[in-house]
C-alpha positions in Angstrom: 173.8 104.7 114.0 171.1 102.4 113.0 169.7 101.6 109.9 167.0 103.6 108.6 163.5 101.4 108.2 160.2 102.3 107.4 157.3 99.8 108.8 159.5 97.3 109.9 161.0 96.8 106.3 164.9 97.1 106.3 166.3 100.2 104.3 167.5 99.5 100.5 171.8 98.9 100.8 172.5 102.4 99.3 170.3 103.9 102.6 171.4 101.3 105.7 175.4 102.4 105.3 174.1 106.3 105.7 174.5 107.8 109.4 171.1 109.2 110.0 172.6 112.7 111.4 173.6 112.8 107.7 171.3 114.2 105.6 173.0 115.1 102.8 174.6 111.7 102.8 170.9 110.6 103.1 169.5 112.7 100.4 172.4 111.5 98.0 171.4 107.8 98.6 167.8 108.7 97.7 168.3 110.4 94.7 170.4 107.9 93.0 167.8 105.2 94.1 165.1 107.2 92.9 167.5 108.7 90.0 166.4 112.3 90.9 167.0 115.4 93.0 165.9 114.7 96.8 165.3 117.4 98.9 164.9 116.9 102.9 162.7 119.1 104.1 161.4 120.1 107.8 157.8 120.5 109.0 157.9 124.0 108.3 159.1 123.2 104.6 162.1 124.1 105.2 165.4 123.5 103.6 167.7 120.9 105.3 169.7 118.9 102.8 169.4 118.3 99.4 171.1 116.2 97.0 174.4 117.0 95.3 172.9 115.9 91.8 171.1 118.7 89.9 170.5 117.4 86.7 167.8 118.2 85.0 166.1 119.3 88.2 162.3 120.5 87.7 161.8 124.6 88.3 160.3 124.3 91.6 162.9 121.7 92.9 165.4 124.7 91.8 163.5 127.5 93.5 163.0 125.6 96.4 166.8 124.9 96.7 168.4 128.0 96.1 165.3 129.7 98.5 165.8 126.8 101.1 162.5 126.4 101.5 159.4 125.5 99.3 157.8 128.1 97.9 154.8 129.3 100.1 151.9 129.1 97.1 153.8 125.5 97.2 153.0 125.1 100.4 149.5 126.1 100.2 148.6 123.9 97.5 150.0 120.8 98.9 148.0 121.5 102.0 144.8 122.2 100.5 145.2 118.5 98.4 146.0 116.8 101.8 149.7 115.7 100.6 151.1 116.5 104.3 149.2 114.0 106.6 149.8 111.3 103.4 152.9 112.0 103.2 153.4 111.8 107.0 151.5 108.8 107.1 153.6 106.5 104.3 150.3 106.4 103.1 150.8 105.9 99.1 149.8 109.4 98.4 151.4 109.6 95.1 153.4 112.9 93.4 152.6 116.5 95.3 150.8 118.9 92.7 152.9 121.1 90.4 
């Protein structure tokens, strides 16, 4: 599998030696970059890997994990900011609400 790139940029080291069919392998990469809990999630908000660190993961981040899938007042609030299309987009949208 290729390497995963965003605008032409190459991906950081700790992304490039992930497969891309594996998420949770991708998730894991993310979060220790970011030094966080990742969550993948699909267009329908959906669940599909999540890191394997959970320290000190936020409430929602929890709820959304064990659920597997955001929360739908979630949902609804990041729609009504506009955070989708941003988010879509690479656009520099900044943090969701909560």
């Amino acid at each position: 599998m290729g390497a995963l790139t965003a605008e032409g940029h190459p991906a950081a080291p700790q992304i490039a030696q992930v497969a891309l069919v594996d998420l949770e392998g991708l998730a894991d990469a993310v979060a220790a970059m970011v030094g966080g809990t990742v969550t993948i999630e699909d267009v329908q908000s959906r669940v599909l890997a999540s890191s394997s660190t959970h320290e000190d993961v936020d409430e929602l981040r929890r709820r959304t994990i064990l659920g597997r899938r955001v929360p739908p007042s979630t949902v609804a609030a990041l729609r009504e900011t506009g955070f989708f299309p941003c988010a879509v987009g690479f656009g520099g949208c900044g943090s969701p609400p909560g």
